[in-house]
C-alpha positions as CSV (number, residue, x, y, z in Angstrom):
1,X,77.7,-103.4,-67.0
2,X,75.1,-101.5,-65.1
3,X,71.2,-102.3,-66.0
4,X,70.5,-99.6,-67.9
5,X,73.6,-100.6,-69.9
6,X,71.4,-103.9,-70.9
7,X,68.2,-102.2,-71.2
8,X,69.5,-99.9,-73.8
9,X,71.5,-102.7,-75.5
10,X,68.8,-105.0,-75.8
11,X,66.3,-102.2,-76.6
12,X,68.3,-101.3,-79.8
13,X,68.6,-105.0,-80.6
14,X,65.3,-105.8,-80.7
15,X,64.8,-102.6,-82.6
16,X,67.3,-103.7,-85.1
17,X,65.8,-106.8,-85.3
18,X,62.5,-105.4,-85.8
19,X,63.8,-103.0,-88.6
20,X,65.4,-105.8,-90.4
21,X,61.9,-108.4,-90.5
22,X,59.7,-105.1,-91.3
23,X,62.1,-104.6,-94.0
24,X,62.1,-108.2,-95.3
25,X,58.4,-108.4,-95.3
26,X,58.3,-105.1,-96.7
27,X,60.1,-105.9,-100.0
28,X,58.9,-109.0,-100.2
29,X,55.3,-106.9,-100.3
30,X,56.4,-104.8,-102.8
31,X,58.0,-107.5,-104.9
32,X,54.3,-108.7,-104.9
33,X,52.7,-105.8,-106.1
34,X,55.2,-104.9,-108.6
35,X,54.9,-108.2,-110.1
36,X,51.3,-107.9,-110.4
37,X,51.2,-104.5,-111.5
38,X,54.3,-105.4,-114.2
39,X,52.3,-106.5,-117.1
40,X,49.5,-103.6,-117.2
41,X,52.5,-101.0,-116.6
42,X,54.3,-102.8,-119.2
43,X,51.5,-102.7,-121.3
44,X,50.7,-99.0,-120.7
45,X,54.5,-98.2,-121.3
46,X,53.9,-99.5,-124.8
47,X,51.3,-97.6,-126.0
């Protein structure tokens, strides 16, 4: 395996990892919001 071989494979690594904790932090963030913003669009929905 040549260095550029390990740079690139550790690059997309930590770029997957990356991907994957912006995504859990992302849906947790959502799953926030939507819970917060669940009653008053419930609400609205209703009427």
């Amino acid at each position: 395996m040549t260095i550029y071989t390990v740079a690139t494979f550790f690059g997309q690594l930590m770029i997957a990892i990356f991907m994957i904790i912006l995504n859990l932090t992302a849906t947790q963030f959502v799953d926030e919001q939507n819970n917060r913003h669940f009653c008053p669009k419930r609400c609205l929905a209703l009427i």
